[in-house]
N, C-alpha and C positions, 0 to 999 in steps of 0.2 A: 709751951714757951720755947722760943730759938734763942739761943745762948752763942752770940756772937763772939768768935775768937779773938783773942789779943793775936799782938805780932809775936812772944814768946810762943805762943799755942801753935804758929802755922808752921807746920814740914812740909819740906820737899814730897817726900810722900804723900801727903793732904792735899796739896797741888794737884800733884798728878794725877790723884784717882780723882777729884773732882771732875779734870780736865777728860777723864777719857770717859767719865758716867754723866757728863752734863747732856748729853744729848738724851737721854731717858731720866732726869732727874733736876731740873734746873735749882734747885733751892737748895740743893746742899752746894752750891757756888758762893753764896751769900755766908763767905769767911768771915768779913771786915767789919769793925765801925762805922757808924757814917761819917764824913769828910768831915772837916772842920770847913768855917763858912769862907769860901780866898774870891767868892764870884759877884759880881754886883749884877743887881735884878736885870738890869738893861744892859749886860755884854750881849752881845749876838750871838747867838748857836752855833752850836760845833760842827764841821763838815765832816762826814766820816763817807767817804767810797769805797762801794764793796763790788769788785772786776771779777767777772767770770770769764772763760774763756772759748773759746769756740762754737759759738751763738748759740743758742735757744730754740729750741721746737715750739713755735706760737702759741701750740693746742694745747701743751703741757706747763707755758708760762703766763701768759696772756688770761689772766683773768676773766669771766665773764661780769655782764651786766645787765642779765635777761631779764634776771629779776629785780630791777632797779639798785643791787647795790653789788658790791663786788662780793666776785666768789670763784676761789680758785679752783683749778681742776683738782682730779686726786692727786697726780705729781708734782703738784705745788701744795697740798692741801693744810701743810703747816704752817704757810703763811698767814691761814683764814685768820687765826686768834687777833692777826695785827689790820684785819680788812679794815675796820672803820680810824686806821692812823695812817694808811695805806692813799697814794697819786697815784697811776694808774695813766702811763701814758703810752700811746701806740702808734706806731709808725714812723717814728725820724729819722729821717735821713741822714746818715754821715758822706756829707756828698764829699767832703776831703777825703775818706778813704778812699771811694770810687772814681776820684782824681787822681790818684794817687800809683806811683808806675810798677810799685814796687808788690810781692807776694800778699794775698789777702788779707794773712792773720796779719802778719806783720806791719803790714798799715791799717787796718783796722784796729791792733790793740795800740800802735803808735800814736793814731789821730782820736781817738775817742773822748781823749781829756784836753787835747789842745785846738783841733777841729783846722787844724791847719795844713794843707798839703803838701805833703816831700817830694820837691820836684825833680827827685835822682837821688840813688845811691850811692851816690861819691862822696862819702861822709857822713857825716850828722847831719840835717836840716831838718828841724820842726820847729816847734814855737813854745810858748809857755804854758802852761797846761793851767786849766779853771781853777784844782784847788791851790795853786802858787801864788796866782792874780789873788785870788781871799786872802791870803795869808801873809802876802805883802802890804793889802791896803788894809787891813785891821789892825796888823803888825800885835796880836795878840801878845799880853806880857808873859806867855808862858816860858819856860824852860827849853822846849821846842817849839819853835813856829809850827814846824810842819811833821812830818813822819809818814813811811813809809815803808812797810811792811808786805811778806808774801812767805804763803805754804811754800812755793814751789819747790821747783829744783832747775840748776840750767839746763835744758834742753837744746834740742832743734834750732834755728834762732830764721828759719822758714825758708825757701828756695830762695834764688835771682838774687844775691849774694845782698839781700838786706842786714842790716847790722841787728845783733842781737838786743842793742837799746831797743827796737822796734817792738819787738814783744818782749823785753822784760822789764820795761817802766811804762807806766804809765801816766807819773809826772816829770815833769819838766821845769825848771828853771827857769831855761831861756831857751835860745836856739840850736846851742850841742850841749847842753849839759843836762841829760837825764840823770834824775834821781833813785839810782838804784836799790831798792827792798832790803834791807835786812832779811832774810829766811830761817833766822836761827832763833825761836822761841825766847830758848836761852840770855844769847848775843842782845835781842831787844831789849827782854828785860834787865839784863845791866846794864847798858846803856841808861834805860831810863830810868832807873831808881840807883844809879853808881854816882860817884862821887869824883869823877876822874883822874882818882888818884893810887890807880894799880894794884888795890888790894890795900895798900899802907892805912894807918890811923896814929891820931896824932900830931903830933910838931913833925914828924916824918911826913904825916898827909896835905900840911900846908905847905910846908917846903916843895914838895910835890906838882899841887896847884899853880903856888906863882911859879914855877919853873914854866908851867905851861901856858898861862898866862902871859908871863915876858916874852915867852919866842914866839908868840902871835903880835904883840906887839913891834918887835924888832921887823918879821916878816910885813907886816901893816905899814912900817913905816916906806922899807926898799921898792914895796909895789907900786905906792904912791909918789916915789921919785922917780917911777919908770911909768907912772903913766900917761905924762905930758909928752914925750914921744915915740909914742903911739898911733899907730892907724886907725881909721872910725872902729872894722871889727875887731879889733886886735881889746880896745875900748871897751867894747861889749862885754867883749870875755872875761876882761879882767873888773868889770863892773860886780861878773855876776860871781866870782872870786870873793869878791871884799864881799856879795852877800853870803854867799858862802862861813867866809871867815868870823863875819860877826855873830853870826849863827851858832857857830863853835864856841865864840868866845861866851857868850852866853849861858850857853850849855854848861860851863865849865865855873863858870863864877854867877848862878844860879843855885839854892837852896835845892836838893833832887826829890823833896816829895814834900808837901804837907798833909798829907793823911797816913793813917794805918797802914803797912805793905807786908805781907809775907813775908819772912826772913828768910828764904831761899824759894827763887823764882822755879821754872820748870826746868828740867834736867834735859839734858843732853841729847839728841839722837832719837827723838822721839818720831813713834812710825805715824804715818802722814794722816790716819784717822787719829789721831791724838794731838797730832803737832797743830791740825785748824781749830779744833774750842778752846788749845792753849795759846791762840793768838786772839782767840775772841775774848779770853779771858785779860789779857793783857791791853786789849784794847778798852775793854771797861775800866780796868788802873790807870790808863793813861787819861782818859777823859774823866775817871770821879777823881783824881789826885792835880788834876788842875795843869796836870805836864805839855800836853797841847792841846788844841784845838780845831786843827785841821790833820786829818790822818788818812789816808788811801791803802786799801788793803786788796790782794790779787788773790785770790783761795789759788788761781796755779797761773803760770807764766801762759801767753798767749802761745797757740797751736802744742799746746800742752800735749803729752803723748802717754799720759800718766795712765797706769793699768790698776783698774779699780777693783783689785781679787777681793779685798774687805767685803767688795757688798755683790759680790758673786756676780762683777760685772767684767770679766779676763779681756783685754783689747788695749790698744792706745785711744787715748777719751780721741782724741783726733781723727782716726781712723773711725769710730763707731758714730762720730757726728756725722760722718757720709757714709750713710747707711743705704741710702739708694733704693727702698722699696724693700730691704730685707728685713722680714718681720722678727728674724731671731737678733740680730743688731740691734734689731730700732728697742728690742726689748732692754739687752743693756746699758743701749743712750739711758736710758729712761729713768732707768735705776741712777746711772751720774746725774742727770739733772736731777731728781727727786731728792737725791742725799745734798745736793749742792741747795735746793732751798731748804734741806731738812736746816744747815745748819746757817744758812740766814735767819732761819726764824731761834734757831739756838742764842744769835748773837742780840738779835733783837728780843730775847728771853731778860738776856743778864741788863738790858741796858733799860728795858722796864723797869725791870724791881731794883734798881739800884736810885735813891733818892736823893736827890742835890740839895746841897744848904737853902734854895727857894724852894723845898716843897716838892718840885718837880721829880718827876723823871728822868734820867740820863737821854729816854729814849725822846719822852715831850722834848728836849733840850738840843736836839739834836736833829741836822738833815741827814736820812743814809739817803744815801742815790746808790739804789742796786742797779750795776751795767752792766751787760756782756759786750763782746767784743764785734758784734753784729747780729743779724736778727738770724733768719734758718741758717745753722751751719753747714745744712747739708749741698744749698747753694750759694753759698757765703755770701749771703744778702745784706748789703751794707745800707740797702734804702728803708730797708725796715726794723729800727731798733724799737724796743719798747721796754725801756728803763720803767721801775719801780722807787716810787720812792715813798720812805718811810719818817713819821714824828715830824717834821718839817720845824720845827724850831718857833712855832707860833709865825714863822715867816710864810708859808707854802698853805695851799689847801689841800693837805693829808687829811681827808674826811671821809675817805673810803669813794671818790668819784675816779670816772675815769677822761681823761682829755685824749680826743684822737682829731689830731691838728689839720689834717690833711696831706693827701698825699706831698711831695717835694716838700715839703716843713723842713728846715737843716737842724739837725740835730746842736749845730751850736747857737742855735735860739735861745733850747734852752741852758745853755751855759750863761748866756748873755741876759737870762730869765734870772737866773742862780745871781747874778751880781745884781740887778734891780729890785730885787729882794732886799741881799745884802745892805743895799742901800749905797752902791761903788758908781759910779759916773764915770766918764769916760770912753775914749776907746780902747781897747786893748787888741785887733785885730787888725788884718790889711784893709787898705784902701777904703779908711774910715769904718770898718766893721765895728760891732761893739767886742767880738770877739772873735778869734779865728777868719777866715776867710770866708762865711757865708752868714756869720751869727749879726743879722742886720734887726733883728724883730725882737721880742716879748710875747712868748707864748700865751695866751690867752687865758685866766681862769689858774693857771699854777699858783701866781702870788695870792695868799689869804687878804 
């Protein structure tokens, strides 16, 4: 029998060795009670995006289907457990990256989720990124609309003087206002289970509150008297402000949990093989505690330069993805990607065995869309991505098939797939797109 922990029972300590044994042990993750029921049977499912960074070697991600069902290589071979929840899609084009004027990573990790083209580096210019579009038009009553999270660290931010929003968000607002990551395990988890009230409790903690409260309000009012004269972009900006704002306020005068939480999140400073299953852990609390609903998670910033001694892989992940024919390189790519789906299937571990007041699964409950930031890294091939995707929400045909659309297919089809699911209308793209600058279609056979 497993003797489920109280929130008295859970230490920092109990945390953290969870977090750094869950990739050899997933069930002793399984802290918590289950949720109290806050979901009705017919909300829509969660988007959870999971970004990798400096594309994929095909041979080593790319599933087969020789044998009529899917079946991953050895360097993916963790994934197999989830084959029959498992889409399976190959070859999309991001033809906005390949429009796009600017350093590869950097428009390929920039255009990925918005599909939209930067047409110069003189600022900001992209668009709003797919999971924003979801989380505006569901406008779920969570605590957070949205959230967004990453292992990383700042790095590089790529040649031809691209701005570092380029690779280190991958969602979008609007048109300059990228949404940048939390990276502090920690820092997330107060956030999302804190009370906005600085540590205080009590008549001190409400005092607190409306303090913060009222100077959103008073801020709320002055912008609104300054937006009548205003120029169209000036409009924009300050539109996506007030979403901003209300987002906060929210946050703030929202209940922070109705389920079970550890009494002390994950600690501080933790080294980067520990700090990724302690964000996949948190992303489990965030989605079974009802906190959001749409969440994008980066395991590392784009054109990442990260040296992976852990798994006796010594290099910049960057540098080893153009390996060039060298067989002693191509060996420690290999080991990065292999650990980087070891711990997709870690995440897609916890969000299995965790059960929703319907019965469900976190993971049945839920679309992951696994992406990288383009297909072979070693030629920064932007026309052939091959996104995974997993659980599909009863929305998707996650049945272990795989879709290979043909060649030119734009990768924001299926974005524009992702909202015809959702059940969203509209356009949200240029020049009547349904999304992004080329998402004109509905991919064939994705929607269930």
């Amino acid at each position: 029998m497993t003797t489920k922990l109280r929130r008295s029972e859970t230490s920092r300590r109990r945390f953290l060795r969870g977090a750094a044994s869950a990739v050899l042990a997933l069930p002793l993750l399984e802290y918590f009670s289950p949720p109290k029921p806050s979901r009705a049977a017919t909300t829509p499912p969660r988007l959870l995006v999971f970004y990798m960074p400096n594309g994929r070697v095909p041979a080593w991600w790319v599933p087969s289907m020789a044998t009529g069902a899917l079946t991953f290589s050895p360097q993916s071979a963790a994934l197999q457990p989830f084959a029959d929840r498992c889409l399976s899609l190959v070859g999309l084009d991001n033809i906005a990256a390949r429009n796009s004027p600017g350093a590869a990573h950097a428009m390929g990790t920039g255009t990925i989720m918005t599909g939209s083209t930067i047409p110069d580096l003189v600022g900001l210019k992209n668009d709003i990124s797919i999971d924003q579009v979801i989380a505006n038009e569901l406008d779920p009553p969570t605590r957070f609309k949205s959230l967004q999270w990453s292992a990383g660290e700042p790095g590089p931010c790529d040649v031809g003087g691209a701005s570092c929003a380029y690779t280190q968000s991958i969602s979008w607002a609007g048109p300059s206002n990228p949404l940048i990551p939390t990276i502090d395990p920690k820092a997330a988890f107060d956030r999302l289970f804190g009370s906005a009230t600085d540590g205080l409790t009590g008549p001190a903690a409400e005092v607190r509150k409306r303090s913060l409260v009222s100077v959103l309000d008073r801020v709320d009012e002055d912008a609104k008297a300054l937006q009548s004269r205003l120029g169209k972009s000036d409009k924009v900006r300050l539109e996506e402000y007030f979403d901003a704002l209300r987002e906060l306020e929210q946050s703030l005068t929202t209940s922070s949990a109705t389920c079970d939480v550890p009494a002390d999140g994950p600690g501080g400073s933790l080294p980067y093989e520990q700090r990724v299953p302690a964000f996949h852990e948190l992303i489990k609390l965030a989605f079974q505690c009802d906190q959001t609903r749409v969440l994008t998670f980066m395991i590392e910033f784009g054109l990442s330069g990260r040296s992976h001694d852990f798994l006796g892989a010594p290099g910049q992940h960057h540098a080893l993805s153009h390996y060039g024919g060298n067989a002693e390189v191509a060996s420690r790519l290999e080991k990065v990607e292999k650990w980087h789906s070891d711990m997709i299937a870690d995440l897609l571990g916890r969000l299995a065995s965790t059960t929703t007041p319907e019965g469900t699964s976190l993971l049945d409950d839920t679309i992951v869309l696994c992406i990288a930031s383009m297909g072979f890294g070693d030629t920064h091939d932007h026309a052939n991505n091959s996104p995974l995707i997993f659980g599909g929400g009863g929305l998707l045909a996650c049945n272990g098939g795989q879709i290979v659309p043909g060649a030119g297919t734009p990768l924001s089809n299926l974005h524009a797939t992702l909202l015809s699911a959702y059940g969203i209308s509209g356009t949200f793209g240029k020049d009547g797109a349904i999304f992004g600058d080329h998402g004109t279609g509905i991919i064939p056979g994705v929607i269930a």
